[in-house]
N, C-alpha and C positions, 0 to 999 in steps of 0.2 A: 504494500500500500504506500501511497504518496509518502510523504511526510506533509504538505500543504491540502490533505482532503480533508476542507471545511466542512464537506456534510456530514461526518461522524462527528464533530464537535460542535455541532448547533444545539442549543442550552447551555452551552460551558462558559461562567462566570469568569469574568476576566483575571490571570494575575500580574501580581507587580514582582514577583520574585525572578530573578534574569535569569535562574539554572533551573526552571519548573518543566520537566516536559509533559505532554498532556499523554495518557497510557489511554486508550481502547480496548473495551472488550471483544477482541481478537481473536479467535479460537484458531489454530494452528490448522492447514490444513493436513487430511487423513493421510496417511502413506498410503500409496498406491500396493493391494494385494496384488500377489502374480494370477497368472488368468485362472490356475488350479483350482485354486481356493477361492475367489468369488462365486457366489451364491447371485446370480440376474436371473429374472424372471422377466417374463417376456408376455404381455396384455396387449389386447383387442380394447382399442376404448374409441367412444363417440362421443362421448360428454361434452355440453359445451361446445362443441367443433361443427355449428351447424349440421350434424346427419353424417358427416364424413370420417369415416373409418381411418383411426390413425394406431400406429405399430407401436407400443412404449415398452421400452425396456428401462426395467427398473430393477434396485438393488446395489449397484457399484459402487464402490468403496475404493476411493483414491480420491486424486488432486482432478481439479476440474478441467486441465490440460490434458490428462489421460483420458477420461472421460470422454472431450473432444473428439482424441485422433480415434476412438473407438466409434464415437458418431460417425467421423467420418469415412472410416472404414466399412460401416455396414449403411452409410448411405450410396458410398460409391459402387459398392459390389451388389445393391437395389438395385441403383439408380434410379434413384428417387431423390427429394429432398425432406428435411427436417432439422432439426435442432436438438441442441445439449443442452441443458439447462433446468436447476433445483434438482441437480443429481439426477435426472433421468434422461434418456434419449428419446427424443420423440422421431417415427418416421412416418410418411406420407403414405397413405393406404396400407391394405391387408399383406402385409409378408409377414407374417410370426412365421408360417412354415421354415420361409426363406432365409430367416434373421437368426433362428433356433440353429439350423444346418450351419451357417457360418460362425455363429460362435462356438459351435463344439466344433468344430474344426481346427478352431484359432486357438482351443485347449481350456476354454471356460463351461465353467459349472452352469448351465442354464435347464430351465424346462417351462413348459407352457406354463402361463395362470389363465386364471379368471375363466370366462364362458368361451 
């Protein structure tokens, strides 16, 4: 993070002490598990999405940069699009099939949820 990101210190009372630094409740992020050992589970969801069927895989446990290249490894090998983000991957339309097959390939712990 910055050192100059005012919006985590909006409410913070001024000080006059010149050696004060301002400390954030910052939570460290997670270490990224090897692909063995994560537990993804992989949903059919509409929710919200006007009627339109979207692919989420949820469950992963690491930094949100691993997270990323894992979006975008199984958006490219779709080809489709979608998004990472609040820990989960969202993809465009119905591939659980397709998204299941490529993570147990890639060596991760996954299995279908939900309906």
């Amino acid at each position: 993070m910055a050192d100059n990101d005012w919006k985590s210190r909006l409410g913070m009372v001024y000080s006059t002490d010149p050696d004060y630094k301002y400390v954030t409740d910052e939570e460290p992020e997670a270490e990224t598990l090897p692909p063995a050992r994560q537990q993804l589970r992989v949903w059919l969801d509409r929710r919200q999405r006007a009627g339109k069927v979207v692919t989420l895989v949820r469950g992963f446990v690491g930094s949100e940069a691993d997270l990323g290249e894992l979006a975008r490894l199984l958006k490219t090998r779709c080809g489709v699009g979608g998004a990472a983000k609040q820990g989960e991957i969202i993809i465009q339309g119905d591939h659980r099939d397709r998204v299941v097959a490529i993570l147990t390939a890639a060596g991760y712990g996954c299995k279908k949820a939900g309906s």
